[in-house]
C-alpha positions as a Markdown table, in Angstrom:
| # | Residue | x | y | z |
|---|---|---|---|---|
| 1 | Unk | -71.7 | 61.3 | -45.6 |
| 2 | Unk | -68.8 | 62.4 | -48.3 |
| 3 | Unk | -65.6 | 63.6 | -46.8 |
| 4 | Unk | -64.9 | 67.3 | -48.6 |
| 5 | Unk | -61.4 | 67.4 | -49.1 |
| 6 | Unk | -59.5 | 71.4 | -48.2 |
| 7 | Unk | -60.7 | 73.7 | -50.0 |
| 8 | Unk | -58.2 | 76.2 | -52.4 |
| 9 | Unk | -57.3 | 79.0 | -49.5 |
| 10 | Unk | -58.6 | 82.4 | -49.3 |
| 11 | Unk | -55.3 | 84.5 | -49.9 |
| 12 | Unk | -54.1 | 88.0 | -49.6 |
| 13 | Unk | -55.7 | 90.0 | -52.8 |
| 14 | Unk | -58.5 | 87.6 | -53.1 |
| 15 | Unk | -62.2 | 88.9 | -52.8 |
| 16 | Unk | -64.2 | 88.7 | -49.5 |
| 17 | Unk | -67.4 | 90.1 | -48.3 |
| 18 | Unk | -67.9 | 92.5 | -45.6 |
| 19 | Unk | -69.9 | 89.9 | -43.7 |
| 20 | Unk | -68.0 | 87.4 | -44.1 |
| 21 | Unk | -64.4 | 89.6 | -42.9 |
| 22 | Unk | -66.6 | 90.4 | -39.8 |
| 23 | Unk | -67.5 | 86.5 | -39.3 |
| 24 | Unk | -64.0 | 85.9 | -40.2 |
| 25 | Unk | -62.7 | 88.4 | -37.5 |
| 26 | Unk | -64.8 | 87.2 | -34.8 |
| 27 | Unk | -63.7 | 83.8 | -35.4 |
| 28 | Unk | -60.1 | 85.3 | -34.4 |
| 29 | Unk | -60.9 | 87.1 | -31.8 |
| 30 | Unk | -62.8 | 84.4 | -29.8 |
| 31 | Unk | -60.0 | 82.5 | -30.1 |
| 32 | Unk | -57.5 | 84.8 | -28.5 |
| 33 | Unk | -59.7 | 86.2 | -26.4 |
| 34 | Unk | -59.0 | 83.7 | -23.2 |
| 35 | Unk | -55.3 | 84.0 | -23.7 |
| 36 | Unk | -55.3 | 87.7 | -24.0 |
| 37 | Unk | -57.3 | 88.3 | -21.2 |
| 38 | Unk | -55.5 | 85.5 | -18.5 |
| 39 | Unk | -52.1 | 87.5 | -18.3 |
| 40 | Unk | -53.7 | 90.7 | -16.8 |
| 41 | Unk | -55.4 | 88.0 | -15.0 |
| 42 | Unk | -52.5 | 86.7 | -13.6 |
| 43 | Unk | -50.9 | 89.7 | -13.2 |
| 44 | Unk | -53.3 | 92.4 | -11.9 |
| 45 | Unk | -53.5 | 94.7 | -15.1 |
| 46 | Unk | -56.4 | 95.9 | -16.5 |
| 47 | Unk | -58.5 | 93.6 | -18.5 |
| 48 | Unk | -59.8 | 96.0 | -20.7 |
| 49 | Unk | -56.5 | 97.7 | -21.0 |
| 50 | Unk | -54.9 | 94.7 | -22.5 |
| 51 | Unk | -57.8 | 94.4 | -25.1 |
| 52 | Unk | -57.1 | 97.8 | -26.1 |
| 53 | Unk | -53.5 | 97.6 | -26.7 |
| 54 | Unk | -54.0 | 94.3 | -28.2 |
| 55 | Unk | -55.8 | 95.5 | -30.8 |
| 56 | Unk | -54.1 | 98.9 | -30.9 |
| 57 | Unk | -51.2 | 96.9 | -31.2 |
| 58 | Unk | -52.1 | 94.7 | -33.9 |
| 59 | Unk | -53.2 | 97.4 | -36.4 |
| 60 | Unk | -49.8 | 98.5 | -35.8 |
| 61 | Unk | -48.0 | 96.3 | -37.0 |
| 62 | Unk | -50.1 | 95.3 | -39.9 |
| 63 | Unk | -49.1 | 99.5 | -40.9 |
| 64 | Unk | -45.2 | 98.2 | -40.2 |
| 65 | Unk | -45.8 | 94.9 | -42.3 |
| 66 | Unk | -47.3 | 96.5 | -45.2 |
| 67 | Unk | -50.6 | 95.1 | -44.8 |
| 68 | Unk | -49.1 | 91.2 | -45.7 |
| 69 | Unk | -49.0 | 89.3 | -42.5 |
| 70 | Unk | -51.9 | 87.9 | -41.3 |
| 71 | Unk | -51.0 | 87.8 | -37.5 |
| 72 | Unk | -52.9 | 88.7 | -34.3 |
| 73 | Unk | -50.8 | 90.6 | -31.3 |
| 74 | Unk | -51.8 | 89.2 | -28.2 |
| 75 | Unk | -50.3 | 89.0 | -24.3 |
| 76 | Unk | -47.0 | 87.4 | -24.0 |
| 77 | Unk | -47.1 | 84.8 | -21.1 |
| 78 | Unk | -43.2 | 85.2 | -21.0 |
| 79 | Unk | -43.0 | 88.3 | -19.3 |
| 80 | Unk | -45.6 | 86.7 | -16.9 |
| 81 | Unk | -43.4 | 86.2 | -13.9 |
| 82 | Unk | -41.2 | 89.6 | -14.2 |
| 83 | Unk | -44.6 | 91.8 | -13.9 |
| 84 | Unk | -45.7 | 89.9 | -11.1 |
| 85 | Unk | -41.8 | 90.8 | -9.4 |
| 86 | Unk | -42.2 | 94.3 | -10.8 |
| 87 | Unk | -45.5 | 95.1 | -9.9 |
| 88 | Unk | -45.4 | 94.2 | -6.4 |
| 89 | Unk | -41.8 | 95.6 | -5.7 |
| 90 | Unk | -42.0 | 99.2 | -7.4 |
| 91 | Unk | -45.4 | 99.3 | -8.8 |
| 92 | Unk | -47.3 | 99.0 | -11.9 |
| 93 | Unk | -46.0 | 102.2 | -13.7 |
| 94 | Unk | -42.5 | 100.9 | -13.6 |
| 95 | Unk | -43.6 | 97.5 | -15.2 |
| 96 | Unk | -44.8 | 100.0 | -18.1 |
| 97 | Unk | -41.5 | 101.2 | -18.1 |
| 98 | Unk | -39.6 | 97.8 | -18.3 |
| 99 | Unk | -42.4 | 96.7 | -21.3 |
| 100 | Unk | -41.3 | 100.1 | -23.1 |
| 101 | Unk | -37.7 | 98.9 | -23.4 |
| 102 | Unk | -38.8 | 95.4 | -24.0 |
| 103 | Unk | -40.6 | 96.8 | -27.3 |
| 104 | Unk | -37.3 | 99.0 | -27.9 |
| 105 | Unk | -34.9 | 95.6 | -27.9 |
| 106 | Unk | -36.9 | 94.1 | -30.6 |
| 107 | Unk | -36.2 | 97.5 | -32.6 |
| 108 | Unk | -32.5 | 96.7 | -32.1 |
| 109 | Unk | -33.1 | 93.2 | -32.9 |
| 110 | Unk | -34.7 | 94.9 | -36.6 |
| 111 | Unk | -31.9 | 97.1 | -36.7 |
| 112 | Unk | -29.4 | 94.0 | -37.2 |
| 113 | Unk | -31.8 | 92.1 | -39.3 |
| 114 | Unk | -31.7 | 95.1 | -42.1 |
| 115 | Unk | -28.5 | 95.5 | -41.8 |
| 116 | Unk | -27.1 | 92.3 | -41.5 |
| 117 | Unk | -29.9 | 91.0 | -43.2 |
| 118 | Unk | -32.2 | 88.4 | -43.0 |
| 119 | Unk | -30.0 | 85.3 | -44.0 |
| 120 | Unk | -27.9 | 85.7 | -41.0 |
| 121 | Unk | -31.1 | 84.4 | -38.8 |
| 122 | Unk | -31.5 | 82.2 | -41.9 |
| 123 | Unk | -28.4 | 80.3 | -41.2 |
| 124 | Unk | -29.2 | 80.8 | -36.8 |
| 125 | Unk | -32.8 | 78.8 | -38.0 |
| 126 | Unk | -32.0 | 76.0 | -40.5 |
| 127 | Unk | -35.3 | 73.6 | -40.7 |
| 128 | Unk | -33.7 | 71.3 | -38.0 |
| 129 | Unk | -33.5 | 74.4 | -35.5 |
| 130 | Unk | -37.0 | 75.9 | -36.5 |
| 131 | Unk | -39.3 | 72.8 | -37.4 |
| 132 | Unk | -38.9 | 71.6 | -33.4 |
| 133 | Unk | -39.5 | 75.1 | -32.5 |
| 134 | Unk | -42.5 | 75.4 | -33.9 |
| 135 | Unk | -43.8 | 72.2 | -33.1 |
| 136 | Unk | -42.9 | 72.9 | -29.3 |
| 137 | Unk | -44.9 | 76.2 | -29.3 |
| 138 | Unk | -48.0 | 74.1 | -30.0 |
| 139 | Unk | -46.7 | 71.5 | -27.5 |
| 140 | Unk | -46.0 | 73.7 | -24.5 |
| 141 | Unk | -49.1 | 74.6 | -24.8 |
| 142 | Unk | -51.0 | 71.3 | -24.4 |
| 143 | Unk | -51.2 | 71.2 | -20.4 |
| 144 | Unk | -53.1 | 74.4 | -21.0 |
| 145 | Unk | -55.8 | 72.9 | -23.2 |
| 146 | Unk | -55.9 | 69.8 | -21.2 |
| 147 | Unk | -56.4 | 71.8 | -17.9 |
| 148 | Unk | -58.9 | 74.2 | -19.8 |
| 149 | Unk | -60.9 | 71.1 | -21.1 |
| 150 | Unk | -60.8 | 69.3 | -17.7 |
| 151 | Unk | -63.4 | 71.4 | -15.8 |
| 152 | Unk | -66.0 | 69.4 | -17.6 |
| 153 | Unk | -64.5 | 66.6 | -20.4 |
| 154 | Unk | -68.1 | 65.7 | -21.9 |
| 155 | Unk | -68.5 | 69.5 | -22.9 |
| 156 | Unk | -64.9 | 69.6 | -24.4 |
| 157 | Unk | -65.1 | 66.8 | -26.0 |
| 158 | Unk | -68.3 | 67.5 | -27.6 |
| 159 | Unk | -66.5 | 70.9 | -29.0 |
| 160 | Unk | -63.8 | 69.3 | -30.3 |
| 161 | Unk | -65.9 | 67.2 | -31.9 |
| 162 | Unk | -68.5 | 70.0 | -33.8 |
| 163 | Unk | -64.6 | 71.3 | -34.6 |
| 164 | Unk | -64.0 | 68.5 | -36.1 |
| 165 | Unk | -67.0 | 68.0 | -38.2 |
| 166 | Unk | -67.3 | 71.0 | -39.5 |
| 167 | Unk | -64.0 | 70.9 | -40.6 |
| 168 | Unk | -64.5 | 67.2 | -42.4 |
| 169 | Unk | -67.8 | 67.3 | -43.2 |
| 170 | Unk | -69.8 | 70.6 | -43.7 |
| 171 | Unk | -69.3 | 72.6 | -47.4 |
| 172 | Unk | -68.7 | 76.0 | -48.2 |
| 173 | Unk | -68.7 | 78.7 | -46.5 |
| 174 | Unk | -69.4 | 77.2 | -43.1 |
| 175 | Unk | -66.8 | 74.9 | -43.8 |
| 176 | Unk | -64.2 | 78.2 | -42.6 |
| 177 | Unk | -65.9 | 78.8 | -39.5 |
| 178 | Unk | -65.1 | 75.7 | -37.4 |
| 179 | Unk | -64.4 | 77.7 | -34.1 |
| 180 | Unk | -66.9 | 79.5 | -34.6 |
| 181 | Unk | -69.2 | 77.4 | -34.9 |
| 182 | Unk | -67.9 | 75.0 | -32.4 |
| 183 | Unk | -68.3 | 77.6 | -29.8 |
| 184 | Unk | -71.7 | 78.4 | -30.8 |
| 185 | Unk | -72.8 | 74.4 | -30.0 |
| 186 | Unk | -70.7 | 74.4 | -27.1 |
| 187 | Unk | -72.1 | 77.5 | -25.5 |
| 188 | Unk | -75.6 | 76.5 | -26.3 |
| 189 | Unk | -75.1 | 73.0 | -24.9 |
| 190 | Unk | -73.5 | 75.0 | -21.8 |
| 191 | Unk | -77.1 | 76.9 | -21.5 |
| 192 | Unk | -79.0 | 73.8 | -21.7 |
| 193 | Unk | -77.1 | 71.8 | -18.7 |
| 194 | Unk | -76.6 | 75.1 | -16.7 |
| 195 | Unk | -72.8 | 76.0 | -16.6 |
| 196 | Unk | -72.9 | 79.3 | -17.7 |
| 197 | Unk | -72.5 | 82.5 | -15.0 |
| 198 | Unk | -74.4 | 85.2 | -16.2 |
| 199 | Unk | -72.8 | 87.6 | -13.5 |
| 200 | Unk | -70.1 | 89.1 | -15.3 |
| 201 | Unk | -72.6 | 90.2 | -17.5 |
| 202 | Unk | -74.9 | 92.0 | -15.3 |
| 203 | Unk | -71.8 | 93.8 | -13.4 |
| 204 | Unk | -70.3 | 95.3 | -16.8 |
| 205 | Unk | -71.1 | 98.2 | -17.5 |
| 206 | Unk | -72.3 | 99.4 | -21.0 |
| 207 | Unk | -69.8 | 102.3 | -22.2 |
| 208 | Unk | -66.7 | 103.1 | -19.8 |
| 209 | Unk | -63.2 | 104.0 | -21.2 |
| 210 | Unk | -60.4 | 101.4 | -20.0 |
| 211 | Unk | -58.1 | 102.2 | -17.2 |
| 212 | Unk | -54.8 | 103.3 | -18.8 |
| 213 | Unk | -52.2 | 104.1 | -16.8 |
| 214 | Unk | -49.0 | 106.0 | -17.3 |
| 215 | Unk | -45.6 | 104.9 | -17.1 |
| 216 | Unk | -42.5 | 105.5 | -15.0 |
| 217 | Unk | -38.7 | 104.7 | -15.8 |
| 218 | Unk | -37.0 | 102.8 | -13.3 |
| 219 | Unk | -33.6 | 101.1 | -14.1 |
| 220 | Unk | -33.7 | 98.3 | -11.5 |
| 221 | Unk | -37.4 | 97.2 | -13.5 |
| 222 | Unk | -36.2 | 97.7 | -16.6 |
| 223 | Unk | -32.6 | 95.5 | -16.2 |
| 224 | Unk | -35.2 | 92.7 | -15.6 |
| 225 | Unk | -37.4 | 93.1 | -18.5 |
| 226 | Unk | -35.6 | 94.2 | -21.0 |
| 227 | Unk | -33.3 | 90.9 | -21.8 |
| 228 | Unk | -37.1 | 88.9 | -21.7 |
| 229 | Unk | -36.8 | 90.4 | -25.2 |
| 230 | Unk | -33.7 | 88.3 | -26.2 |
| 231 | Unk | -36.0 | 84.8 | -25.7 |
| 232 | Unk | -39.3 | 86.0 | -27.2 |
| 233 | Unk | -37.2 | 87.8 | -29.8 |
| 234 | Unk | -36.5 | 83.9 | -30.8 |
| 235 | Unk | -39.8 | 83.3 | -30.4 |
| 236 | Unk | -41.3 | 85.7 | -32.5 |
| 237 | Unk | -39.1 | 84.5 | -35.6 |
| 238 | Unk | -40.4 | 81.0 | -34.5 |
| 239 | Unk | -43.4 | 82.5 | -34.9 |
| 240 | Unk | -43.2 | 84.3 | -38.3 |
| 241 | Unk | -41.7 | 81.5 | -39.6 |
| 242 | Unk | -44.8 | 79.1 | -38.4 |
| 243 | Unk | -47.3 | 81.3 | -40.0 |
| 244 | Unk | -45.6 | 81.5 | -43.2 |
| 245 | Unk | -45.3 | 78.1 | -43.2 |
| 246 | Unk | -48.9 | 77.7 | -42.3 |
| 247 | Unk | -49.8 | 80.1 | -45.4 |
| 248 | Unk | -47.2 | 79.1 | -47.9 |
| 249 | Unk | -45.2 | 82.3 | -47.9 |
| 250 | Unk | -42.3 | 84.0 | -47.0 |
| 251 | Unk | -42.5 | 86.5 | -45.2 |
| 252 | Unk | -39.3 | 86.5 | -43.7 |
| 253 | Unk | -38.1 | 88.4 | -47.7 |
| 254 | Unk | -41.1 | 90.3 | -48.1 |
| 255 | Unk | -42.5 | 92.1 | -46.2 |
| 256 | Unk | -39.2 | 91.7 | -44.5 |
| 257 | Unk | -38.2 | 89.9 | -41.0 |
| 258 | Unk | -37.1 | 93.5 | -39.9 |
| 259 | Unk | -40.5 | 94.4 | -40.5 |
| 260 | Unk | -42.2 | 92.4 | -38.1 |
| 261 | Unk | -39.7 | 93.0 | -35.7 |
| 262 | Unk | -40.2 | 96.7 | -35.6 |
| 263 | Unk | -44.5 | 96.0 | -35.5 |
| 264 | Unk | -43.7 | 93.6 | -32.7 |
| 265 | Unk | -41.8 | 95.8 | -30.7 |
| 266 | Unk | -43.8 | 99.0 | -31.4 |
| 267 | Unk | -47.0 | 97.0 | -30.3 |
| 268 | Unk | -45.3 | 96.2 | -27.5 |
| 269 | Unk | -43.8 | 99.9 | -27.1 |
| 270 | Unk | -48.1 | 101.2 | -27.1 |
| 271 | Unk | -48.9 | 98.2 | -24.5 |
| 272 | Unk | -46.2 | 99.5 | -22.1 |
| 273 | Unk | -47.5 | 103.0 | -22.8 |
| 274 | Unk | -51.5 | 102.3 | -21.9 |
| 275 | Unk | -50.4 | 100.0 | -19.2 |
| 276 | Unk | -51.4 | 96.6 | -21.0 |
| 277 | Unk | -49.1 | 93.6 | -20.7 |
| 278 | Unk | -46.3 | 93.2 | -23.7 |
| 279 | Unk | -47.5 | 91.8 | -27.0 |
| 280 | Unk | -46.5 | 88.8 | -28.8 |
| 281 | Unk | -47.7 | 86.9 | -32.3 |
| 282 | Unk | -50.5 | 84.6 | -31.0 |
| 283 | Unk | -50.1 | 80.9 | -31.8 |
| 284 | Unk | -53.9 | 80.0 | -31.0 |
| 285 | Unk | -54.5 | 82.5 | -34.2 |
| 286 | Unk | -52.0 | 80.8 | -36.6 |
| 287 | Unk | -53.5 | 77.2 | -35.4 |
| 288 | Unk | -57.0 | 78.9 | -37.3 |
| 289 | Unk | -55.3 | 79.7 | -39.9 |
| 290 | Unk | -53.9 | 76.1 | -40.6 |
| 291 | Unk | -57.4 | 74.4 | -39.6 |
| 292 | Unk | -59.7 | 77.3 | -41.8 |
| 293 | Unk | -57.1 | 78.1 | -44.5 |
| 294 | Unk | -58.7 | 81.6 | -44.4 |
| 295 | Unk | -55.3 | 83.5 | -44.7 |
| 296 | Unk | -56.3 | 86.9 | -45.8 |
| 297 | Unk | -54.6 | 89.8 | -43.4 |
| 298 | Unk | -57.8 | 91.9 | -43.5 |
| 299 | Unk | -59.3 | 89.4 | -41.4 |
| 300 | Unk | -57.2 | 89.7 | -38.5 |
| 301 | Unk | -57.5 | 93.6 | -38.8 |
| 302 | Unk | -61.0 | 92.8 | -38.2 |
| 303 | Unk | -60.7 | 90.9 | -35.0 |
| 304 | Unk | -58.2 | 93.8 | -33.8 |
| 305 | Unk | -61.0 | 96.4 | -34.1 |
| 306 | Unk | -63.5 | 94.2 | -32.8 |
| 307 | Unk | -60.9 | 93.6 | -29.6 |
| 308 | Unk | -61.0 | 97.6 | -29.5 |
| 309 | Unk | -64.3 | 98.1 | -29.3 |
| 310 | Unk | -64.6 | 95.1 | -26.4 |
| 311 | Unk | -62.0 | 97.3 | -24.1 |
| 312 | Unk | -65.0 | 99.9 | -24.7 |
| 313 | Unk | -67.7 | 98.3 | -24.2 |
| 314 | Unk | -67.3 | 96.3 | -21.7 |
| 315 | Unk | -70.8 | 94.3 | -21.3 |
| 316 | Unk | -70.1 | 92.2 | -24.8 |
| 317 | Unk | -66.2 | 91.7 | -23.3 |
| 318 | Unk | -68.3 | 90.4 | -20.2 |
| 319 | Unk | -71.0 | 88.1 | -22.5 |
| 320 | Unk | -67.6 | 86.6 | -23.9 |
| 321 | Unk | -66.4 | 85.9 | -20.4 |
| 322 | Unk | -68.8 | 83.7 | -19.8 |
| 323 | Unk | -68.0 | 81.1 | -22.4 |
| 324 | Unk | -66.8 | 78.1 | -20.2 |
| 325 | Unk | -63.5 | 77.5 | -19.8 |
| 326 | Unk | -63.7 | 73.5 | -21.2 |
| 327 | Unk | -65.1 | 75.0 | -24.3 |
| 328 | Unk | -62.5 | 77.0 | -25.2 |
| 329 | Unk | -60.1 | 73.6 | -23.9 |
| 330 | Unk | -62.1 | 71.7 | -26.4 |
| 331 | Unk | -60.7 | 74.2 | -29.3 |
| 332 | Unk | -57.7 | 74.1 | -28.1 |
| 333 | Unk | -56.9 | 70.7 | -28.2 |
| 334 | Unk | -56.9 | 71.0 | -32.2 |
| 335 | Unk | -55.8 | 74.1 | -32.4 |
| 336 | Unk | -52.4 | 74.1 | -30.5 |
| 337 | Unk | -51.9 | 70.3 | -32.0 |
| 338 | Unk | -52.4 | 71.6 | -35.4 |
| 339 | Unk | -49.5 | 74.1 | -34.4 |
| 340 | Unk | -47.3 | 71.4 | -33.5 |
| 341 | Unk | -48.2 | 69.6 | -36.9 |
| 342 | Unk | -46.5 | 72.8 | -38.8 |
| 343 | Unk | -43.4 | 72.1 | -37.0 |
| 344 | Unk | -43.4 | 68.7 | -38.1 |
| 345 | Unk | -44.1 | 69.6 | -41.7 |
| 346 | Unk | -41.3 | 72.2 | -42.1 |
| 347 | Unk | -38.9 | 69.1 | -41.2 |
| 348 | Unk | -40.6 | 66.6 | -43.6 |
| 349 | Unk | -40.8 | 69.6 | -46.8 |
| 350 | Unk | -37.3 | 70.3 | -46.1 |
| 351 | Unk | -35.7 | 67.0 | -46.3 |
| 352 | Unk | -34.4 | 67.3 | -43.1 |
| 353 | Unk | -32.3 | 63.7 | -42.4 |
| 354 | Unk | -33.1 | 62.4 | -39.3 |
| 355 | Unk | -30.7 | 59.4 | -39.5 |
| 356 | Unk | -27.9 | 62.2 | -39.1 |
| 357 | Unk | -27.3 | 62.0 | -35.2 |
| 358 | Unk | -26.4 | 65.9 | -35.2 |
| 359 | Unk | -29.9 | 66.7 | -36.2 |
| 360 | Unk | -31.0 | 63.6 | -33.9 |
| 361 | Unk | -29.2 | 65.7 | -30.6 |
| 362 | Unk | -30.4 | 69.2 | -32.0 |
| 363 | Unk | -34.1 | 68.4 | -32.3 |
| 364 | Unk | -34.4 | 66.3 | -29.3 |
| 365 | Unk | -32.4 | 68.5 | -27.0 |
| 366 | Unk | -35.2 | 71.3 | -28.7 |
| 367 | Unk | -38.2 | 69.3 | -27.8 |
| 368 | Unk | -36.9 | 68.4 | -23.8 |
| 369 | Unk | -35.6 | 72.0 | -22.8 |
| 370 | Unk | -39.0 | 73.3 | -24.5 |
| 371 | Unk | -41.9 | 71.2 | -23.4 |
| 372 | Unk | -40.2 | 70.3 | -20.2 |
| 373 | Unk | -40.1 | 73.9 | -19.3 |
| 374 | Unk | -36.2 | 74.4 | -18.6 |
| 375 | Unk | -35.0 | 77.3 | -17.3 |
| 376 | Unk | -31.9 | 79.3 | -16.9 |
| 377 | Unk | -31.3 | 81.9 | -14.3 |
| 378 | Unk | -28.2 | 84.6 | -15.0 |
| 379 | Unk | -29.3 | 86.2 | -12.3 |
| 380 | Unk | -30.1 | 90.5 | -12.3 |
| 381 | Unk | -33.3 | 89.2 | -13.7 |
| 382 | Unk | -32.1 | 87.8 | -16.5 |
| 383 | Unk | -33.8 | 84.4 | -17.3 |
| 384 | Unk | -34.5 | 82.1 | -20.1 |
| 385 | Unk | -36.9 | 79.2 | -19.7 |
| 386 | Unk | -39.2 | 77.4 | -22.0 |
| 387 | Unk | -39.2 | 78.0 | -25.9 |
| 388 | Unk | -36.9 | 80.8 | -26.0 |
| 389 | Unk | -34.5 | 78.5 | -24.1 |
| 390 | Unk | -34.5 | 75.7 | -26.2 |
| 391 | Unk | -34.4 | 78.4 | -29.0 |
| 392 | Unk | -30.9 | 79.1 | -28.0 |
| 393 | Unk | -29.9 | 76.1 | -26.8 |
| 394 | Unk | -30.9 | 74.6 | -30.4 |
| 395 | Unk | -29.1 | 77.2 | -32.3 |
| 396 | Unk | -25.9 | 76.3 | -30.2 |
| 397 | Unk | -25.6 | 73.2 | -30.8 |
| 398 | Unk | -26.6 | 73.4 | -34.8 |
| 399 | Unk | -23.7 | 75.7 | -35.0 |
| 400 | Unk | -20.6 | 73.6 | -32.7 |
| 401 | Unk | -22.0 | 70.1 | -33.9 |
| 402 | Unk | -20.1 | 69.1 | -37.2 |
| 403 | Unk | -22.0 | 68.3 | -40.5 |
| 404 | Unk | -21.7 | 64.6 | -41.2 |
C-alpha cells in the first residue's frame, strides 16, 4: 500500500463545503469534548453549563480575533484546585465571581501588550523559553492519555492505530478526518465486545436549558483566583504561539497578541457569568490541527455551535458520554505527542544552539519544573505549579543567564 505524503493544508480564505465544515467541526468537538466536560466533573459545576460557555466563549473570541485564529475555548484544569477551595468554603456563586476577575486580569495583561507591545513578550519568549513550553504542554499531559487508554489497552491501541492509518494511508478527503474516524472504529469495536453504558443516554433528557447560575463578589475568593491568571496568562501565549506554529503563522502581529488576550479573558469573563468553569486555548484541538492540517478558523466556529447546541440538548451530550474512556486515551496518545513535537520544531527552525549550556540550563530546568509538576505556594492563595511555573521560572533564567 503507497504511503500518501501531507497533503497542501486547508488555510484561512480557502474554499470548504458546508458538509465538510460540519464534519470538520465535529471532529473538534469530540476531541475536546472529554476534557471540557472532566473539570465540572471534578469540580461540581454544571456539565452542560460548561458546554455552553465553551462554546459561547469560543465564538467570542473568534469576534475579538478577527475571525483569524483557529482555536477552541475549553475548561482550564489550572484553576482546578481553587474552585474546589472556593466552592466548598463560600459557595459556587463566589467561584463565578473569582472566574470574573480571572477573565478581567487577562484584559490587563492585553492592556500592556498594546501598549507596550507585542515584542516586549517577544523578548520574555525567545525559541529557547517557548519551544520547551510547548513541548511540555503536550508532555504534562501524557499521564492523562496513558491513564485514559489504560482501562482497556487492546481498544486504545486499536484507536491509535485506525489514527494512524488513516493518517498514512487513506487519500482525500478522509485522509482529514483521522479522529473522526478513529472514534467511529473504536466505538463500534466497543459495541461489539460490550463496553459501552447506554444509561446516560436513557436518563438525558431531550430539550432542557442548562443550569446557569449567577454570581456573587467576594474578595477573600477572588484574592485566590485572580493571580491563577498570571500562570495561564503564560500559558495562553504558549499556546498562541503553538498554534501558530502548528499553522505557519503569526498571529502574535496579526491579529495581534492583545487580541487573543482580550477573547481569552472575555470567554472567561461569560464562563464566570453562566457559572461554567474558566476557559483556556485547548491543546487537544491544536494537536488536530498539526495531525489533519485542516487550519481553517470556520471550522472551530463550527464545533463551538455544535458544543452549544449539546448544553441544550442534552440526550446527544449523553450519546457522546458514552464513548469509552480508552478510546478517547487511544487519540490522545498522538494527539498530545504531536503537541510536544511542535515544541521541538520551534527549537530546530530557529536554530536554537543547544551546545550553549545557558540554553542547556533554561530548557532543561523548563521540561523538570513542567512535567514534574512543580509547584510554588506564596500563600493568600497565590500558587504557581506546572507549565505556568516553569513558564516563569524559564523566562528568569533566559533573562540573568549571560549570552555566551
Amino acid at each position: 500500500m503507497k504511503v500518501v505524503d501531507n497533503a497542501p493544508a486547508i488555510r484561512e480564505g480557502d474554499s470548504v463545503p458546508l458538509a465538510k465544515q460540519m464534519l470538520f467541526g465535529l471532529q473538534h468537538l469530540f476531541t475536546m469534548f472529554g476534557a471540557t466536560v472532566l473539570v465540572p466533573i471534578l469540580t461540581g459545576l454544571d456539565i452542560s453549563v460548561a458546554l455552553f460557555t465553551a462554546g459561547l466563549g469560543t465564538l467570542f473570541f473568534h469576534w475579538v480575533t478577527k475571525r483569524r485564529v483557529p482555536v477552541f475555548l475549553g475548561s482550564s484544569f489550572a484553576f482546578i484546585g481553587a474552585l474546589q477551595l472556593v466552592i466548598k468554603e463560600h459557595g459556587l456563586g463566589a467561584a463565578q465571581g473569582g472566574i470574573i476577575a480571572a477573565g478581567l486580569v487577562y484584559l490587563l495583561v492585553a492592556a500592556l501588550v498594546y501598549f507596550a507591545g507585542a515584542g516586549i513578550l517577544r523578548r520574555l519568549f525567545p525559541p529557547i523559553v517557548i519551544g520547551p513550553v510547548i513541548s511540555i504542554i503536550g508532555l504534562s499531559l501524557a499521564p492523562v492519555a496513558i491513564k485514559m487508554a489504560s482501562g482497556n489497552w487492546g481498544l486504545a491501541i486499536f484507536t491509535l492505530l485506525v489514527v494512524v492509518a488513516v493518517s498514512i494511508y487513506v487519500r482525500g478527503f478522509f485522509k482529514m478526518l483521522p479522529v473522526l474516524i478513529a472514534l467511529g472504529f473504536g466505538y463500534i469495536a466497543a459495541l461489539i465486545f460490550g463496553l459501552v453504558d447506554f444509561t446516560a443516554i436513557a436518563d438525558a433528557a431531550w430539550v432542557a436549558v442548562p443550569a446557569f447560575t449567577w454570581p456573587e463578589f467576594n474578595l477573600t475568593a477572588i484574592t485566590i483566583m485572580a493571580p491563577i491568571a498570571i500562570a495561564t496568562a503564560v500559558e495562553h501565549f504558549g499556546d498562541i504561539m503553538a498554534v501558530g506554529t502548528t499553522v505557519e503563522e503569526d498571529f502574535v502581529k496579526d491579529p495581534g497578541l492583545h487580541r487573543t488576550f482580550i477573547g481569552d479573558g472575555i470567554a472567561t469573563v461569560i464562563a464566570g457569568v453562566f457559572g461554567g468553569p474558566a476557559n483556556t486555548t485547548y491543546s487537544e484541538n491544536t494537536g488536530v490541527l498539526a495531525l489533519t492540517r485542516v487550519w481553517h478558523p470556520v471550522i472551530m466556529r463550527w464545533a463551538a455551535v455544535f458544543a452549544i447546541m449539546i448544553a441544550f440538548v442534552q440526550k446527544i451530550g449523553a450519546f457522546i458520554s458514552t464513548i469509552p474512556t480508552a478510546v478517547i486515551g487511544g487519540i490522545a496518545i498522538i494527539l498530545f505527542g504531536m503537541i510536544a513535537a511542535v515544541g521541538v520544531r520551534t527549537v530546530v527552525e530557529n536554530q536554537v544552539d543547544m551546545t550553549k549550556s545557558r540554553n542547556l540550563i533554561v530548557s532543561s530546568v523548563i521540561f523538570v519544573l513542567g512535567i514534574g509538576g512543580a509547584a510554588l505556594n506564596l500563600g493568600g492563595g497565590i500558587r504557581f505549579e506546572g507549565i505556568g511555573l516553569a513558564a516563569i521560572v524559564g523566562i528568569i533564567l533566559n533573562q540573568v543567564l549571560p549570552q555566551e
